[in-house]
Every structure is written in C-alpha cells, then in structure tokens.
C-alpha positions, 0 to 999 in steps of 0.5 A: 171302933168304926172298922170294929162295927162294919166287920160285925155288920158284914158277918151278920149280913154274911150269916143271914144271907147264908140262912136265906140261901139254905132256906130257898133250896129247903122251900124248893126241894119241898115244892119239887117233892111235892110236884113229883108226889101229885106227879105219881099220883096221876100216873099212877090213875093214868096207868090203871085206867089204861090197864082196865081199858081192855085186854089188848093193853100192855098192862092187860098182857103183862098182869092179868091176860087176855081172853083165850078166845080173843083171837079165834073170832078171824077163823071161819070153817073151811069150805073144802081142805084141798091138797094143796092147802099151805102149811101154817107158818113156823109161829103162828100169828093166833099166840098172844102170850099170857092167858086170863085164867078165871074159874066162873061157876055154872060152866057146862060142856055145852057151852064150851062145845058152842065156844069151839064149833071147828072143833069135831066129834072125839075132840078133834081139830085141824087148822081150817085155812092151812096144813098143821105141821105138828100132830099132837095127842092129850092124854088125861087120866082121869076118874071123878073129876068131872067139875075140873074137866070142864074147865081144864077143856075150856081153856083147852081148846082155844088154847091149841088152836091159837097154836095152829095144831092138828090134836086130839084129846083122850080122856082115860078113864079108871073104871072102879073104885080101886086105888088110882093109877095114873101112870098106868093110865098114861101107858094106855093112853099111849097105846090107844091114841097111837092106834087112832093116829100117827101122832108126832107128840104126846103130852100127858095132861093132869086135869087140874092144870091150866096153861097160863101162856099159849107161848108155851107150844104144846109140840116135842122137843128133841128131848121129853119135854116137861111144860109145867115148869111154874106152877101157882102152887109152886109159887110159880118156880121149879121144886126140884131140878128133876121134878117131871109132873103136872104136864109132860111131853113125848115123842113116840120115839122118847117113849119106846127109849124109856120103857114108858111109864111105871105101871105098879105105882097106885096112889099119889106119889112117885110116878112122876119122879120115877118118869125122871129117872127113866129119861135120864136112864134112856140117855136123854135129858129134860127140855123145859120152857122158860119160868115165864112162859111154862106157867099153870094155875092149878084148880085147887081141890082135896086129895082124891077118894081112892088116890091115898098117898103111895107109902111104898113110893120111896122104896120103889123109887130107889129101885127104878135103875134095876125095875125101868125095863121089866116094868112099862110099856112092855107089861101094860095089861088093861081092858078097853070097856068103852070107846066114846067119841064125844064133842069135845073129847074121845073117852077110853075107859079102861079096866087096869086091874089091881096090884094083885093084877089084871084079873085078880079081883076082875069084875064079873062079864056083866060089870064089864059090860056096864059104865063105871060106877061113878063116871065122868059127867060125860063118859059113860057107856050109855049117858043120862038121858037128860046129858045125852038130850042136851049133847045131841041139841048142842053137838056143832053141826059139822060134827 
C-alpha cells in the first residue's frame, strides 16, 4: 500500500513538473514575441526618421530620389575653355542614381532657365571644367504640348549635365492642324540637327517622358538603343520584346543602316513597332538598360486633338519588310518655317505636308510666312510680347 502511494505521489509531481515546464517556455516565447514586436516597432520609426532626414539617405535613393539638381551647386562657369582642357572621365562623379520626380504646378521657362545658367542660347551646353567625350542631339517632336514641355525640360537639363555630356536640344514643331506625324518629325529632326553639328548620338525623346535615373547615360551603344525599357504606365516592365517607343537612341551610322524612320504613318500608333522591324531588317539588334535603371515616369495627359488612333497601323506594319527602303530618310520632303534658338532649346517648325503630300492642300506663301496657329508657348516666329519681355529679363547673361 505504502509503495502503491509513493509511486502515485511521484506521477503527480512528474505530471506537475511537466506542466510548469511547458508553462515557462509558453510564458518565454510570449515575453521574446513581445520583446521583438516593440522591437520592430522602433526600427521601423528609426528607419522613417532616417529616410525623411534628407535625400542623401539610403533610404532617400533607394525610394524616392534625390534632387536632380543636388550635385549641379559644385559646377562654376568656366572662365576660358582651352585646348588643352582634360576629358571628363569615363563615369562621371555628378550621376547619382534614382531621380525624384514631382510635377509642381506654377512651372515657367523662366525659372528653369535661371536653374541651369551653363546652359547657352538653343539649349546648348558643354561640361565647364573638361572635354565631353560623347556629343548628344535630343530631338522632340512636338505640336501642343507646351505644359508637359516645361517639365520634361526641367528635369532635362540637370539630368545631361550630371552626365558630363556635350548636347543640344531640338524641338521639332508641326506647324498646322493636320494630323500628327511623329516619325516623320524625327526624320527632320535628324537632318536639321546633323546640319547644326557633327552629333555621335541622336536620341528621339517623346515630350511626355521623364528620366527617373541618370544612370541611364543618354550616349550610343554599338546598337540602337531603346532607353525607356520601364515605363510607370507600364507598371515599370517591358510590353513586348520588340517594343522601341517612348525613348530611342541612334548613332548616325544606325540611321543611315535603317533607311530612318517611316514617313506615311499619321496618328497614333505603329511608328515605333515599324522602327523595330527596321533595325532588325538593318541587321542589328536592340540594346536596353536594365528595368531598374531604364525607368520613366510619364505625365499623364488625354489623347491628343489631331493625334487620332492610326487604323491602318497593322496593314502598313505588315508590309514594313517590303516598304523600309522606299520609305525614309531617302523620301523625307518638309519645310523649314522657322529656326529659333531660344534659352533652353533650339525650335525648328516645320511644314511636312499631308498623306496626299508635301504640296497637296500646302498653305498659301503668306501662311508660310507666319507662326503656326497654335504654337508652343515659346516657339513662335515672332513670341508674344508679354513672353518675349520675360525671355529677354531672364535670358543668362552668358547667352
């Protein structure tokens, strides 16, 4: 009896030592969960107050950008280029990665002329502390955009210049209100900027696109380029494996292999996909930026008034292998209107016809001789005379 008891004593204190075990590890695991909640907690408020401290921050670079005019403030307007002026170096120490993008509203011309005063009269700008070893043209076709040209400007600029670049930027404006034609416009743009300079690379910009990482160097590669790999509207990917449009890139040698660009397609839609096929059929390929570099935010707008969707895009996209060398750079006709080099760009506008052609429905000699009935806000012949007073008051004085 007595040996039955302690056997049941020693079960029970056996049983009850088991229970408080199991209790301890419950009530640490419950202490160390809580420990590591208040934990994250506090990282987390350390790792926001260390992003919002200033764009220099990891976590300032790595989400939302820095200024692009962060690291402008160390250049200083040479006092004499001579000619024994070092090249810049291979990577230029200015880049530094992702770019904040904002649209801030009340932008004028004005102020992005006094942000970029290196910057000489028709857009032009050269490194002031060494030789620029790649020579880039931007060419933009354009016709009533005025609002997103300001911006795309703005970012622009500072952009090519952390990239220690000689450029220029063309603005190629459609004069009238017949339907849009945008690779015809680059084709002019081609032509018109080769006659200004000898450029190494051309790079043919749409206006509503904004760089989002200056690592993305606006020079050529041994093949065309296409630099707007990761677009927002795009949810940041690549649509199609062939997709060229947005922001493409050539040396002259790549545009004369490729006949250039189409000139028969009017509206939206097609140019860029036809522009494939052409580099393909010129027997080279497309070279492209990684996703994380090659990235774009787009200014979000509606479909443009004379820039109705092409409906004959596929038809004429189906037929490219028979039509690239009968239609290009070798049967571009348009008319030069006006030449105007203004402070931040050099304005071409052009007289490029209809589907009929050059001179089928051309306007009058007197037409010609006027601005276009809706300009850009700084392209006209003769400018307004409120914007041609505040370019005059704010043009940099080394212009």
């Amino acid at each position: 009896m007595a040996t039955w008891l302690q056997s049941k004593w020693r079960y029970l204190f056996m049983f009850l030592g088991v229970q408080l075990v199991v209790m301890a590890l419950l009530s640490r695991e419950g202490y160390h969960k809580r420990v590591s909640y208040f934990i994250r907690i506090f990282r987390k408020l350390e790792t926001t107050a260390t992003g919002t401290s200033g764009a220099g921050s990891p976590h300032a670079r790595n989400h939302t950008g820095s200024d692009v005019y962060a690291n402008l403030s160390l250049l200083a307007k040479a006092h004499g280029r001579g000619e024994d002026m070092p090249y810049c170096p291979k990577t230029s120490p200015l880049i530094g990665g992702p770019i904040h993008v904002s649209f801030p509203s009340g932008l004028t011309l004005a102020q992005v002329a006094r942000k970029n005063p290196l910057v000489v009269l028709g857009g032009r700008y050269r490194p002031p502390d060494c030789e620029a070893r790649h020579r880039t043209a931007i060419i933009i076709p354009h016709r009533n955009r005025e609002h997103h040209l300001k911006f795309l400007l703005y970012y622009l600029h500072p952009f090519l210049q952390r990239q220690q670049l000689n450029y220029g930027i063309y603005i190629i404006h459609q004069a009238g209100n017949y339907t849009f034609n945008r690779a015809k416009l680059m084709n002019v743009g081609f032509r018109e900027a080769m006659r200004e300079e000898d450029w190494d690379c051309l790079f043919f910009h749409d206006v509503d696109l904004i760089p989002e990482d200056d690592r993305n160097t606006y020079m050529c590669d041994a093949n065309p380029k296409h630099a707007a790999i990761a677009m927002d509207k795009f949810g940041y990917k690549l649509p199609y494996k062939m997709y060229f449009g947005g922001v493409s890139a050539l040396s002259p040698l790549h545009y004369l292999k490729m006949n250039g660009f189409p000139n028969n397609y009017w509206g939206w839609g097609g140019e860029d996909d036809d522009i494939g096929v052409r580099v393909s059929l010129g027997g080279m390929f497309i070279s492209r930026p990684s996703v994380k570099v090659g990235r774009y935010k787009m200014i979000k707008h509606k479909l443009d008034k004379g820039n109705d969707v092409n409906p004959r895009r596929f038809n004429m996209l189906a037929k490219t292998r028979q039509t690239w060398k009968l239609d290009g750079m070798n049967t571009v006709e348009y008319e030069v209107l006006s030449r105007d080099h203004f402070p931040l760009y050099t304005n071409i506008t052009v007289h490029i016809g209809t589907e009929a052609g050059l001179h089928a429905m051309a306007p009058s000699p007197k037409i010609l001789a006027k601005a276009p009935e809706k300009p850009p806000v700084e392209t006209p012949t003769k400018p307004p005379a409120k914007l041609q007073q505040e370019q005059q008051q704010n043009q940099p004085t080394n212009h």
